[in-house]
N, CA, C and O atoms as a MOPAC input file, in Angstrom:
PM7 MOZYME 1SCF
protein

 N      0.83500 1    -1.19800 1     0.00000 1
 C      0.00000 1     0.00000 1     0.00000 1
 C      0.87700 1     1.25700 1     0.00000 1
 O      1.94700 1     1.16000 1     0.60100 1
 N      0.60700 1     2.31300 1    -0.53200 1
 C      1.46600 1     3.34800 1    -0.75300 1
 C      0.97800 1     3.85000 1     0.76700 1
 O      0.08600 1     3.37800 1     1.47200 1
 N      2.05800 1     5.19900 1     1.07400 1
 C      1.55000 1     6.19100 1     2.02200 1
 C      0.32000 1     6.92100 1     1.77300 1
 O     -0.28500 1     7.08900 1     2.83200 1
 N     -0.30700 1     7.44300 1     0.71300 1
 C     -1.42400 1     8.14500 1     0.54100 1
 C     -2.53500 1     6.90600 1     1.03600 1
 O     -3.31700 1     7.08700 1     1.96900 1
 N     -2.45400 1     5.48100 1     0.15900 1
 C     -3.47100 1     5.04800 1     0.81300 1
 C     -3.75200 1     4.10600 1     2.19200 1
 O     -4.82900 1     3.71000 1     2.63700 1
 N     -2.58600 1     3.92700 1     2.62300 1
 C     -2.52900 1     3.94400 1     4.23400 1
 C     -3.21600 1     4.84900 1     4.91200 1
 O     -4.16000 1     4.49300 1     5.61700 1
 N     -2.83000 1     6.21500 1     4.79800 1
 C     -3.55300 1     7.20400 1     5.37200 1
 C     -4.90800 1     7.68600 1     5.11100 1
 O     -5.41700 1     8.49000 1     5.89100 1
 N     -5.54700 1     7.25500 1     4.06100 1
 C     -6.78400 1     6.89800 1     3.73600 1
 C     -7.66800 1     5.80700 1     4.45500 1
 O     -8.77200 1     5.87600 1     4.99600 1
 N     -6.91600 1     4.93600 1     4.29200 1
 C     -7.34700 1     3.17800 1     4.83100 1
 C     -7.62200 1     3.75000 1     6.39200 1
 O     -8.72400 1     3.75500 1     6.94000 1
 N     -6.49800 1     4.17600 1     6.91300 1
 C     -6.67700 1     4.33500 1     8.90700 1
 C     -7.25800 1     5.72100 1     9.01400 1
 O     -7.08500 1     6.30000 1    10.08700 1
 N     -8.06900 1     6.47400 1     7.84600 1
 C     -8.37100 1     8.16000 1     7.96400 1
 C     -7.37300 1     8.75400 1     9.24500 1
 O     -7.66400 1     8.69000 1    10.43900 1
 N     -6.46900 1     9.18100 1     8.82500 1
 C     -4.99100 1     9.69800 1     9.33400 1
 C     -4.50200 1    10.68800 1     8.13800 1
 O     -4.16000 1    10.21800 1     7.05200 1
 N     -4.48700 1    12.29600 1     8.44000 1
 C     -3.97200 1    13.46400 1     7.82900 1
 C     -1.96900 1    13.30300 1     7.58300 1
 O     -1.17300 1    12.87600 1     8.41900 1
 N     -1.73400 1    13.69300 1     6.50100 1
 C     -0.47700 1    13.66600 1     7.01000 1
 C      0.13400 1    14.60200 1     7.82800 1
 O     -0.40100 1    15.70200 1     7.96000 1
 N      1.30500 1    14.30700 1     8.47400 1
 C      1.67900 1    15.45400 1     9.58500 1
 C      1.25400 1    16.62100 1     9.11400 1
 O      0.30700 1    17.25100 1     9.58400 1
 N      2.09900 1    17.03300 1     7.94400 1
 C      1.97800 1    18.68600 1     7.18000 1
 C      0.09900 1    18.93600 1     7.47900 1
 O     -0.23700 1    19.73900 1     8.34900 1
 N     -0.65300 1    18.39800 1     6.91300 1
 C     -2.01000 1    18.61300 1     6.86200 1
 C     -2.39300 1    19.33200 1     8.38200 1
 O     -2.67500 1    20.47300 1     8.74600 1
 N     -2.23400 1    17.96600 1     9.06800 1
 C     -2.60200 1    17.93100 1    10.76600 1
 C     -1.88000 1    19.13700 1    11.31200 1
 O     -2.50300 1    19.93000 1    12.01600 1
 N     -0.69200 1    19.31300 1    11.05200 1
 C     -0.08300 1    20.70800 1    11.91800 1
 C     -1.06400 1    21.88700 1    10.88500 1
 O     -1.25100 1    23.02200 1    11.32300 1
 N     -1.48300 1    21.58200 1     9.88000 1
 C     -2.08700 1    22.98500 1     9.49900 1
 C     -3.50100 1    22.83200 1    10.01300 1
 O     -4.18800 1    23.80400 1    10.32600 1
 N     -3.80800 1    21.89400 1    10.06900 1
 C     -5.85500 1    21.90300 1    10.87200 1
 C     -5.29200 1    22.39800 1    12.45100 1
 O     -5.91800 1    23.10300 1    13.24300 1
 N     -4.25400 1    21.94900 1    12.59600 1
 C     -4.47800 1    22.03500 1    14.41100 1
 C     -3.76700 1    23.98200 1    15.16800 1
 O     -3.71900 1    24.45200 1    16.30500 1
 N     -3.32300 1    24.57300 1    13.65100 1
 C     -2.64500 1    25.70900 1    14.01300 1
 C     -4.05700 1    26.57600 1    13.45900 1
 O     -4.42600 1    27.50100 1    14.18300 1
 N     -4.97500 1    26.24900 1    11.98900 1
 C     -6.05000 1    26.84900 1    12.06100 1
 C     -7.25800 1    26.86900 1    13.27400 1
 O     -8.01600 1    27.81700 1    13.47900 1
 N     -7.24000 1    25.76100 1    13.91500 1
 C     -8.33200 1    25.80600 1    14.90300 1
 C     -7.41800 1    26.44300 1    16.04600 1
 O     -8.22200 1    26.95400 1    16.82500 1
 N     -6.50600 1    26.59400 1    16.38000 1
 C     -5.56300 1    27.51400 1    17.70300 1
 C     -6.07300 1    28.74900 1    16.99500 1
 O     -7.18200 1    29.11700 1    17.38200 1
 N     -5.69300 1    29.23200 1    16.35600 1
 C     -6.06600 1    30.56500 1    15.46100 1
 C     -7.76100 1    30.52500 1    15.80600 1
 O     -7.90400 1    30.83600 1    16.98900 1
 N     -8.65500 1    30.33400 1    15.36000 1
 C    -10.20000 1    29.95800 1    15.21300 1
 C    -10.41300 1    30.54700 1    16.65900 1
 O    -11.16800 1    31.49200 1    16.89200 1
 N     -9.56600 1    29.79600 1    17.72700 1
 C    -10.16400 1    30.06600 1    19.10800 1
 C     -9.27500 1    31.77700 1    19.65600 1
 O     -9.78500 1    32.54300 1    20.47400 1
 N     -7.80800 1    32.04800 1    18.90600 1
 C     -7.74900 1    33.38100 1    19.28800 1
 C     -8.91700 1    34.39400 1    19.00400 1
 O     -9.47900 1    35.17200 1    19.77500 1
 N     -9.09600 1    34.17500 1    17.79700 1
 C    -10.14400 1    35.08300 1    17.35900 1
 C    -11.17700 1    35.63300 1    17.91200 1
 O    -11.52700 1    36.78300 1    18.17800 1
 N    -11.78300 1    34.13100 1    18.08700 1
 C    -13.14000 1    34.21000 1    18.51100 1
 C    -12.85200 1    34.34300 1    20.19000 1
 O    -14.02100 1    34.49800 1    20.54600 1
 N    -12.28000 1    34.37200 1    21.09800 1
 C    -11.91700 1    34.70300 1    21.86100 1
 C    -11.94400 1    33.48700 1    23.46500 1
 O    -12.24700 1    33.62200 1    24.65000 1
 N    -11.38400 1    32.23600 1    22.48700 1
 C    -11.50100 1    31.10200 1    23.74200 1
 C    -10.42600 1    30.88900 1    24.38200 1
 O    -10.24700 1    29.95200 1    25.16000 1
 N     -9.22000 1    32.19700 1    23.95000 1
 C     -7.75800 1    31.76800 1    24.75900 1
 C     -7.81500 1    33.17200 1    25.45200 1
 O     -8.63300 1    34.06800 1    25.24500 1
 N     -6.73400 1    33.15600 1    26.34100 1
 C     -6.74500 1    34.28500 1    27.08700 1
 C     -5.29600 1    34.91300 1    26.74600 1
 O     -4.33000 1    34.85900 1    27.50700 1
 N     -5.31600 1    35.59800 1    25.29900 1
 C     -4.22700 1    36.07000 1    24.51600 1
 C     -4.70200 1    36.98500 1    23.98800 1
 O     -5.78500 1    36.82600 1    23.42700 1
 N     -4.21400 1    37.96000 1    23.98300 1
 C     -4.54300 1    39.33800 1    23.59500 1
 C     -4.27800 1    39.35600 1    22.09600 1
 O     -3.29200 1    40.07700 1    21.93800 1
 N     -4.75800 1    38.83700 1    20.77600 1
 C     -4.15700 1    38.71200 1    19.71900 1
 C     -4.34300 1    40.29500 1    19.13500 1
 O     -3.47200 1    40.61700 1    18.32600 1
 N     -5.04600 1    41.00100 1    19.34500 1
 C     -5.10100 1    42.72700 1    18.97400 1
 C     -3.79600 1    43.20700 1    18.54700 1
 O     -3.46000 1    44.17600 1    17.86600 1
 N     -2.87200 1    41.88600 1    19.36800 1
 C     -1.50100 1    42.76000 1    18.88700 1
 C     -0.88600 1    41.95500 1    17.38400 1
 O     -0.04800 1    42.59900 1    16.75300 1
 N     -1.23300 1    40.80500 1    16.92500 1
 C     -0.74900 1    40.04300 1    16.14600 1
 C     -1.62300 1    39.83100 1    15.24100 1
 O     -1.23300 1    39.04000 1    14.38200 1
 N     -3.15500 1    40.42600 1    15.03200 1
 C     -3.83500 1    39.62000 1    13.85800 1
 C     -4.79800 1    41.61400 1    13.65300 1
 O     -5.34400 1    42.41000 1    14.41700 1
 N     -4.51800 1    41.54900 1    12.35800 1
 C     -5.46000 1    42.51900 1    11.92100 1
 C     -6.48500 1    41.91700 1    11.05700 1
 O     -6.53100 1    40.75100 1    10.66500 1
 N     -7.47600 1    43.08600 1    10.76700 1
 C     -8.45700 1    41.90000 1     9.69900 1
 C     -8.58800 1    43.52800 1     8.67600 1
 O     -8.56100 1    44.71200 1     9.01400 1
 N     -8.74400 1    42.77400 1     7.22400 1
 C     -8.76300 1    43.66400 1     6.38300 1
 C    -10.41400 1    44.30200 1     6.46700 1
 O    -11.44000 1    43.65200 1     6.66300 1
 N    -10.29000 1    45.62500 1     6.27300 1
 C    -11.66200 1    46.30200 1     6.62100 1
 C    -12.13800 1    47.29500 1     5.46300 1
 O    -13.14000 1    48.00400 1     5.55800 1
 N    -11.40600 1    47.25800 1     4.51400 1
 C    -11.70600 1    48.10400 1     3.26300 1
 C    -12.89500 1    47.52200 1     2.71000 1
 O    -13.52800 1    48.33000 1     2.03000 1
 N    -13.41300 1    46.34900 1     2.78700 1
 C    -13.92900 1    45.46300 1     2.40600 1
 C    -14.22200 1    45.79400 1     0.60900 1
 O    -15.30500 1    46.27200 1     0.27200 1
 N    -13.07300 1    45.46100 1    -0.49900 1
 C    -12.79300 1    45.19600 1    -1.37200 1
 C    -12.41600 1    43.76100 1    -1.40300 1
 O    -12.42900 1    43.37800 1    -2.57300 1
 N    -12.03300 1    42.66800 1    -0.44900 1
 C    -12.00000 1    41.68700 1    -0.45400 1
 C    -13.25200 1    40.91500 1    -0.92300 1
 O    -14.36000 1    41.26200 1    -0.51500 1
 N    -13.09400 1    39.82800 1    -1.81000 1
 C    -13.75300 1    38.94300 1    -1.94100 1
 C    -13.94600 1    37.69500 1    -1.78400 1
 O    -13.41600 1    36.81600 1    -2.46300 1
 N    -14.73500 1    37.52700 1    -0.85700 1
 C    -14.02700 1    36.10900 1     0.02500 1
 C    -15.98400 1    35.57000 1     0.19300 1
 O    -16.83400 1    36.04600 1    -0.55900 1
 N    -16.26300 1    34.71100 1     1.12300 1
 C    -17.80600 1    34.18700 1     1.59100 1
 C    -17.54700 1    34.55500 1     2.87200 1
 O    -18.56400 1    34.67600 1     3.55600 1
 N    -16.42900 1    34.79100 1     3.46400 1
 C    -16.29000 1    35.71100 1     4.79200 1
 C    -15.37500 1    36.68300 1     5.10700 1
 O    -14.37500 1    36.51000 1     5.80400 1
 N    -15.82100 1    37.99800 1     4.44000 1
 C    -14.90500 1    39.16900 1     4.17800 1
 C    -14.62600 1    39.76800 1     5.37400 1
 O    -13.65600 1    40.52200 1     5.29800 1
 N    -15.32200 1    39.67100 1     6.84600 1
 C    -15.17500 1    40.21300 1     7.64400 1
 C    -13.88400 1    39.41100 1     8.80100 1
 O    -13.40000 1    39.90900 1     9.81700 1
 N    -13.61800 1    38.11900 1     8.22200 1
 C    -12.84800 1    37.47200 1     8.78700 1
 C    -11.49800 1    37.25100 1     8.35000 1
 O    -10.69000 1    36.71700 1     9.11000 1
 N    -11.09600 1    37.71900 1     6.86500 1
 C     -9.94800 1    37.96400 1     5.92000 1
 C     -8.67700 1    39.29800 1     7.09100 1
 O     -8.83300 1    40.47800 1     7.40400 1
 N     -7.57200 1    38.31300 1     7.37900 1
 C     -6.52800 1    38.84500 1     7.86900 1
 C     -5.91800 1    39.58400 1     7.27200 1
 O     -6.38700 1    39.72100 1     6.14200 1
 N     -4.87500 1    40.29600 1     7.49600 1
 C     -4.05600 1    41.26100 1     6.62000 1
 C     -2.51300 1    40.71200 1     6.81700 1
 O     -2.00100 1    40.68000 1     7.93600 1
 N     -2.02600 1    40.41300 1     5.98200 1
 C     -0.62900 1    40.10400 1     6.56100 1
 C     -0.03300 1    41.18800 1     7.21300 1
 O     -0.30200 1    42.35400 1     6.92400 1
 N      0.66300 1    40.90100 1     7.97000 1
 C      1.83100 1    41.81200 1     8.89800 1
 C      3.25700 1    42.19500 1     7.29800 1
 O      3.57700 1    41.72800 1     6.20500 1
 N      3.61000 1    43.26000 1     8.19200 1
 C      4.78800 1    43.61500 1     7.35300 1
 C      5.94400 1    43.17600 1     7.91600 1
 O      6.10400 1    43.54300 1     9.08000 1
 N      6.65400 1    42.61600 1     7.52100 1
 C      7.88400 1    41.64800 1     8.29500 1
 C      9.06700 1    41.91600 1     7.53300 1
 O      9.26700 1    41.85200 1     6.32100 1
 N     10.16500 1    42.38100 1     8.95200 1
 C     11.48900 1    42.92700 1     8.69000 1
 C     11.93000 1    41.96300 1     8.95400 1
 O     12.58100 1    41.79100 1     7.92400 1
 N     12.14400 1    41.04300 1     9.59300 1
 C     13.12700 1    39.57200 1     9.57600 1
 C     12.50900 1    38.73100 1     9.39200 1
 O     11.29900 1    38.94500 1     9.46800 1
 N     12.94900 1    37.37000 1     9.06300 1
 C     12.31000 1    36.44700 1     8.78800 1
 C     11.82200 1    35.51900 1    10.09400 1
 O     10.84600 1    34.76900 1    10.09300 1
 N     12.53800 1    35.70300 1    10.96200 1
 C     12.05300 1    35.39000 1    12.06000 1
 C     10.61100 1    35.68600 1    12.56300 1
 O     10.00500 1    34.90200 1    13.29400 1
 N     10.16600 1    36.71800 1    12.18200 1
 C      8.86300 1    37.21400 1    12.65300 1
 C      7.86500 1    36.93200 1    11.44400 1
 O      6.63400 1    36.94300 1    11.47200 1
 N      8.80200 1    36.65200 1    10.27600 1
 C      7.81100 1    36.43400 1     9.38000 1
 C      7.48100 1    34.89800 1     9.70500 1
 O      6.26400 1    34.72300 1     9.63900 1
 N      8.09100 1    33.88800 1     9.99200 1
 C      7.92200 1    32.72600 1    10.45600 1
 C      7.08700 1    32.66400 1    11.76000 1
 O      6.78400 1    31.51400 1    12.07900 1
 N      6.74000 1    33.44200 1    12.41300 1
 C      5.91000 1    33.38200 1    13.39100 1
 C      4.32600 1    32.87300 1    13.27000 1
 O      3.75800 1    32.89500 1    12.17800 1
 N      3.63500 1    32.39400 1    14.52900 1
 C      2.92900 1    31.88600 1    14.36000 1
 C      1.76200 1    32.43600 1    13.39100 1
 O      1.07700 1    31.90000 1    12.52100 1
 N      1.83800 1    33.82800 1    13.95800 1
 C      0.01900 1    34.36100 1    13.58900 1
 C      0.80300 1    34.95700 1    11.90900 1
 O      0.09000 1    35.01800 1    10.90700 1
 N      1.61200 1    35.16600 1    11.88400 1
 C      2.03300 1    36.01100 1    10.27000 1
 C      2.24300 1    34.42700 1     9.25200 1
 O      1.73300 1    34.73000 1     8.17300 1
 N      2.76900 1    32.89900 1     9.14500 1
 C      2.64100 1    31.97300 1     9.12100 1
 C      1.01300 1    31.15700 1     8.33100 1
 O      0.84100 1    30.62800 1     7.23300 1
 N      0.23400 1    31.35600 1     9.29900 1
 C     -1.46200 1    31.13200 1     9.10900 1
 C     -2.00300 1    32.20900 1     8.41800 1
 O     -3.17700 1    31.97900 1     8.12900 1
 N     -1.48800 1    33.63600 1     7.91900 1
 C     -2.61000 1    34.15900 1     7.56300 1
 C     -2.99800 1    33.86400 1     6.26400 1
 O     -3.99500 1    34.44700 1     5.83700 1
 N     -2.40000 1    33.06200 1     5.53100 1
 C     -2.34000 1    32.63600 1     3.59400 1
 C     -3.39900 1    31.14600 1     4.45400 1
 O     -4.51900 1    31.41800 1     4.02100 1
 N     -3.49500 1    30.47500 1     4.92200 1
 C     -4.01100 1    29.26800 1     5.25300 1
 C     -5.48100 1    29.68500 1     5.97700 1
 O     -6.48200 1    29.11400 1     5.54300 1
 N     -5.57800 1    30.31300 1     6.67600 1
 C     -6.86200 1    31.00500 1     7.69700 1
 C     -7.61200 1    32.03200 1     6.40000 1
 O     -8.83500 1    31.89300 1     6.37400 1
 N     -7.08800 1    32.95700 1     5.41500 1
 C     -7.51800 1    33.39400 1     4.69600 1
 C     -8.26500 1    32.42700 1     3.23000 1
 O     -9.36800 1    32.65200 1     2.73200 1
 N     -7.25400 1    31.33000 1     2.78900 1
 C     -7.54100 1    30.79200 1     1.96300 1
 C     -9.24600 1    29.57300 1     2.50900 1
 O     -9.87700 1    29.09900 1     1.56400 1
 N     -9.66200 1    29.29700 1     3.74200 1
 C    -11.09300 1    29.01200 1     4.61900 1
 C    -11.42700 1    29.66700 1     4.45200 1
 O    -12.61700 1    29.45800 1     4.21400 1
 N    -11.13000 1    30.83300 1     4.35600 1
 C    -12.41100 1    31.83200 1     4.78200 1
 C    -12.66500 1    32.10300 1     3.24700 1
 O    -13.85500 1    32.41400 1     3.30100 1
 N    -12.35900 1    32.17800 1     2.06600 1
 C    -12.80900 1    31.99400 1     0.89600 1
 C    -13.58400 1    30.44800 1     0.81500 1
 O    -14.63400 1    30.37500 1     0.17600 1
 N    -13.11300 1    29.41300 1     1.38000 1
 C    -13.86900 1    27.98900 1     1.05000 1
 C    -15.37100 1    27.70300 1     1.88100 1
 O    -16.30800 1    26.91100 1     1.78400 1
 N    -15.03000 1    28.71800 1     2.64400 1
 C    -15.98900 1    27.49800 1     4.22000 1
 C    -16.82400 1    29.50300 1     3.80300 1
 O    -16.40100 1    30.62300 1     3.51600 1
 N    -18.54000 1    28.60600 1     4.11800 1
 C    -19.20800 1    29.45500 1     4.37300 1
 C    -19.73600 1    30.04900 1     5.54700 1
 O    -19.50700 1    29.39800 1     6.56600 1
 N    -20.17200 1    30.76000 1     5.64800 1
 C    -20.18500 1    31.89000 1     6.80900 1
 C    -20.72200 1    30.47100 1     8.31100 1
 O    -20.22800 1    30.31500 1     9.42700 1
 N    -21.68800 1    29.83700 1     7.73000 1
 C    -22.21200 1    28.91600 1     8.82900 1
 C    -21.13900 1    28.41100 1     9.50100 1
 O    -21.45500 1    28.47800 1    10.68900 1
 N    -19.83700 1    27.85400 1     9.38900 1
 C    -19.04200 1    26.57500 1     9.47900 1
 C    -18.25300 1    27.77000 1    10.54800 1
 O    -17.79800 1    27.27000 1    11.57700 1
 N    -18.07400 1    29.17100 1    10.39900 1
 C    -18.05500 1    29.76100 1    11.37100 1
 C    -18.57600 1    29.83700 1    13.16300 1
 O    -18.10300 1    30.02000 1    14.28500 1
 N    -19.42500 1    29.65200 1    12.70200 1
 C    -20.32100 1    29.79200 1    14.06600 1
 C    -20.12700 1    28.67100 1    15.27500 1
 O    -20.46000 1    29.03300 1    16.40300 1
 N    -19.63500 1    27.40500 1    15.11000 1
 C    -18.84300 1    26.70800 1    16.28900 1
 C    -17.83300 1    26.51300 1    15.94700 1
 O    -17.42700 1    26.78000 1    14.81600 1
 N    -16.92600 1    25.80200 1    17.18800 1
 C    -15.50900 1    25.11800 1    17.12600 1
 C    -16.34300 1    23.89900 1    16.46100 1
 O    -16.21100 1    23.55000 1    15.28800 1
 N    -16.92600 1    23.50600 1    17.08300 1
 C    -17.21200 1    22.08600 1    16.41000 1
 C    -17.29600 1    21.94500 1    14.90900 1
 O    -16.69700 1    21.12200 1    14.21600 1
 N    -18.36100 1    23.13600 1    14.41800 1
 C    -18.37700 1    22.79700 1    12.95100 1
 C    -17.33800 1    23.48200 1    11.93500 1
 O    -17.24500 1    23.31100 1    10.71900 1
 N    -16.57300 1    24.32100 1    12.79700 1
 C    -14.89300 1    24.58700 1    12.03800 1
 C    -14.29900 1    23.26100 1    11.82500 1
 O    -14.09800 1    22.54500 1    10.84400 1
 N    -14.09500 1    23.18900 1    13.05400 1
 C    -13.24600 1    21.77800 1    12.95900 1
 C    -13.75900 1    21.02100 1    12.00200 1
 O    -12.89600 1    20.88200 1    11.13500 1
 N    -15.11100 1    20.24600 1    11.62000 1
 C    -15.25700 1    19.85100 1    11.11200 1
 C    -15.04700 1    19.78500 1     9.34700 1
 O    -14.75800 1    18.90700 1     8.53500 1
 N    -15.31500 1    20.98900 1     9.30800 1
 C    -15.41600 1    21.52800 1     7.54900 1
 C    -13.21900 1    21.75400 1     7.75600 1
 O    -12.57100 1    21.58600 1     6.72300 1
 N    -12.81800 1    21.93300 1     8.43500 1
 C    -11.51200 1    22.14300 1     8.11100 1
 C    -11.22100 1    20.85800 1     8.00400 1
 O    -10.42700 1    20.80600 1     7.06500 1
 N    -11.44600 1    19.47000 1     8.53200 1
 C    -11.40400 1    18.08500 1     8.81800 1
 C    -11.58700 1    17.38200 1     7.08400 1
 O    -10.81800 1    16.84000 1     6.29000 1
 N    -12.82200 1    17.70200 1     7.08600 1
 C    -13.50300 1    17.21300 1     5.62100 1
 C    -12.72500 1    17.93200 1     4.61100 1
 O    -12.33800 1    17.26800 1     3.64900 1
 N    -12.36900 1    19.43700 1     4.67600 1
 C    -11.55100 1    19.97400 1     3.40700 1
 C     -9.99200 1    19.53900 1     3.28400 1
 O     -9.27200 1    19.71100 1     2.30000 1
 N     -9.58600 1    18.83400 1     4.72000 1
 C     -8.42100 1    18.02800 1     4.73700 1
 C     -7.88400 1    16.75600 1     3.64500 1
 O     -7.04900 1    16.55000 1     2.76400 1
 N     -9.19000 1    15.97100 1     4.51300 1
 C     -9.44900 1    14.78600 1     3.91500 1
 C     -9.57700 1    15.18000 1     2.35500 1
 O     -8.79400 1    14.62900 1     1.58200 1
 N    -10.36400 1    15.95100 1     1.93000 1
 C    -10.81000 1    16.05800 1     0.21600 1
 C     -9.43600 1    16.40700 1    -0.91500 1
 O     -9.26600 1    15.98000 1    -2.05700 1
 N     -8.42000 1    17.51500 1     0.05900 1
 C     -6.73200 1    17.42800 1     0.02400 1
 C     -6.03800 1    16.42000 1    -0.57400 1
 O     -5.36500 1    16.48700 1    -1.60200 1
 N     -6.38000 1    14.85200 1     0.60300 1
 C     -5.46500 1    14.44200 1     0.69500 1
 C     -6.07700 1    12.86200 1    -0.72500 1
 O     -5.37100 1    11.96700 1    -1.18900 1
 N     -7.20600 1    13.08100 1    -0.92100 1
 C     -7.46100 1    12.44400 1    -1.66500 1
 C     -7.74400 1    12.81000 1    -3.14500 1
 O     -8.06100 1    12.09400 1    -4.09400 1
 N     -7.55100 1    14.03000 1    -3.05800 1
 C     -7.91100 1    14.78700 1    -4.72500 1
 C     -6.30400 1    15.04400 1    -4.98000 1
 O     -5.68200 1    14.56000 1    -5.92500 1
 N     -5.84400 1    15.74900 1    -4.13700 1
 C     -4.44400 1    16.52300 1    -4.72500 1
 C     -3.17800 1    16.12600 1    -3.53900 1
 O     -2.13000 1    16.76900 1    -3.60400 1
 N     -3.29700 1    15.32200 1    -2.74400 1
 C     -1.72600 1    15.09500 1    -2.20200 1
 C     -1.21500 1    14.28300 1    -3.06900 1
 O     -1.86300 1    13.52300 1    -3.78900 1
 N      0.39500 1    14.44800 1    -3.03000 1
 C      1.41000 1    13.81800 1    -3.08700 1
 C      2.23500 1    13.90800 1    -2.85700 1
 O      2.74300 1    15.02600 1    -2.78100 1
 N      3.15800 1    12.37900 1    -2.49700 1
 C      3.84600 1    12.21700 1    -2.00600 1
 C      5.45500 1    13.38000 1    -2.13300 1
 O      6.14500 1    14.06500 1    -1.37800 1
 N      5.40200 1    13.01600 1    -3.53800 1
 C      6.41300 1    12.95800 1    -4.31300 1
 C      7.00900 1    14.87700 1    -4.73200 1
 O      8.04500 1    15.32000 1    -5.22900 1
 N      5.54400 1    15.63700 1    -4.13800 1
 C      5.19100 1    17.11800 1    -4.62100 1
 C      5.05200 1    17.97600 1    -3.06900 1
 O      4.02800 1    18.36200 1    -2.50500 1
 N      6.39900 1    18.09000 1    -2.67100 1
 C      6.15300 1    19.46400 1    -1.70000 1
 C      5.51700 1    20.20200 1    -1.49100 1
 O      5.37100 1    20.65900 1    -0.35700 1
 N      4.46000 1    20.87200 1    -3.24400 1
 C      3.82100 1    21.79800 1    -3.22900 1
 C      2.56900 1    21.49200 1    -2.97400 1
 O      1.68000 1    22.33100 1    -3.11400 1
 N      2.31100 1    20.14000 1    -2.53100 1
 C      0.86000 1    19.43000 1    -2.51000 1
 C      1.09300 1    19.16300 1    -1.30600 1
 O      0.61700 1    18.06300 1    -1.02400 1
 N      1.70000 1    19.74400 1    -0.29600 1
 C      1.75400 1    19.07700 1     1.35500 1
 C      1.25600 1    20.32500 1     2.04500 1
 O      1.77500 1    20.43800 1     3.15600 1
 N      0.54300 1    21.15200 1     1.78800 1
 C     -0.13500 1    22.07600 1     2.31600 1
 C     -1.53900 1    22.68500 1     1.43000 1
 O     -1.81200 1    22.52300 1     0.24000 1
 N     -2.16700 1    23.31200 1     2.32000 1
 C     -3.66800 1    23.86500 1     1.58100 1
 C     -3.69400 1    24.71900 1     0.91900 1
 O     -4.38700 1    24.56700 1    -0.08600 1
 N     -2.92500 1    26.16800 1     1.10400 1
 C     -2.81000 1    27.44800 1     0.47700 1
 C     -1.98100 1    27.37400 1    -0.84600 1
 O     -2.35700 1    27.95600 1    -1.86400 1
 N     -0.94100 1    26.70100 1    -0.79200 1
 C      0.03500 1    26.99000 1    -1.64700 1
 C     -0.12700 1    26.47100 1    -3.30800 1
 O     -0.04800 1    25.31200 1    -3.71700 1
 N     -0.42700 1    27.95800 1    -4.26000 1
 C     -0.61100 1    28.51800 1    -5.12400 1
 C      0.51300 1    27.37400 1    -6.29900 1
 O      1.52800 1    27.85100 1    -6.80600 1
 N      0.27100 1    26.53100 1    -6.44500 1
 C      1.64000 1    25.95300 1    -7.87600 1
 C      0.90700 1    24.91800 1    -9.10100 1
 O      0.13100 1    23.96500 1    -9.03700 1
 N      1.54900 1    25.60100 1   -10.15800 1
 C      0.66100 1    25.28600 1   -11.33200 1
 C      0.71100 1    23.58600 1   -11.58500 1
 O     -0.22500 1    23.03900 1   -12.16700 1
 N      1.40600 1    23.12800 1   -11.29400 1
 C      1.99600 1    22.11700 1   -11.08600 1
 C      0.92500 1    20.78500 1   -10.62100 1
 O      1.02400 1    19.60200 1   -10.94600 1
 N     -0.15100 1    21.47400 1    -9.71600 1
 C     -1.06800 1    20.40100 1    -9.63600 1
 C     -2.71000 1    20.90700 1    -9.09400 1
 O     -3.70300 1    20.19500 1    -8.94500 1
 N     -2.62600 1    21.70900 1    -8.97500 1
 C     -4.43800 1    22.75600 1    -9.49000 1
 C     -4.46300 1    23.19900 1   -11.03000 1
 O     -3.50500 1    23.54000 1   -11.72300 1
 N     -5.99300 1    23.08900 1   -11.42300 1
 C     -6.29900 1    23.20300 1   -12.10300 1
 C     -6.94800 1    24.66700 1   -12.54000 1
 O     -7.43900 1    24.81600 1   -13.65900 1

């Protein structure tokens, strides 16, 4: 059995996937306000509303980043991944942890069976833009 369908067979994300569902739902709960972290200082949300998204009011702004260190940080990191949901997932899938999780769960799974591979770096994450294997 290859790795893709192992991880199919035992429904098991690959790491890359799983660290990105489990850093979007940490994110999900700054927001919405289930940690006791002041994110005001680390997450802006775009408000021009020229964005076009199914949840424009939830579209981040990237930070402007002088080292890469900070650009590697957690909340500057998620905002291409937390932005690219909030274009997929409709406004409902918002409204609990439970049914985030869920629709981020199912858009995992649909990932790892439409477009992962092994063999393609650029297919080991959700956001990332390469002609290479979207259509």
């Amino acid at each position: 059995m290859s790795y893709k369908q192992r991880l199919l067979t035992l429904d098991l994300l690959p790491l890359t996937y799983d660290g990105e569902l489990r850093d979007l739902v940490f994110l999900y709960n700054c927001i919405f306000g289930y940690t006791d972290l002041n994110n005001g200082r680390y997450v802006t949300f775009i408000t021009h509303g020229r964005y076009r998204s199914k949840n424009p009011n939830l579209i981040l702004k990237p930070a402007h980043c002088k080292t890469t260190t900070f650009q590697a940080s957690f909340f500057n990191r998620n905002v291409k991944p937390w932005n690219f949901i909030c274009n997929l997932a409709p406004h409902d899938k918002f409204s609990s942890l439970s049914s985030f999780k869920k629709f981020l769960r199912d858009t995992y799974f649909t990932l790892l069976d439409t477009t992962y591979n092994v063999d393609m770096p650029c297919t080991w994450f959700l956001s990332r833009n390469c002609p290479c294997h979207r259509s």
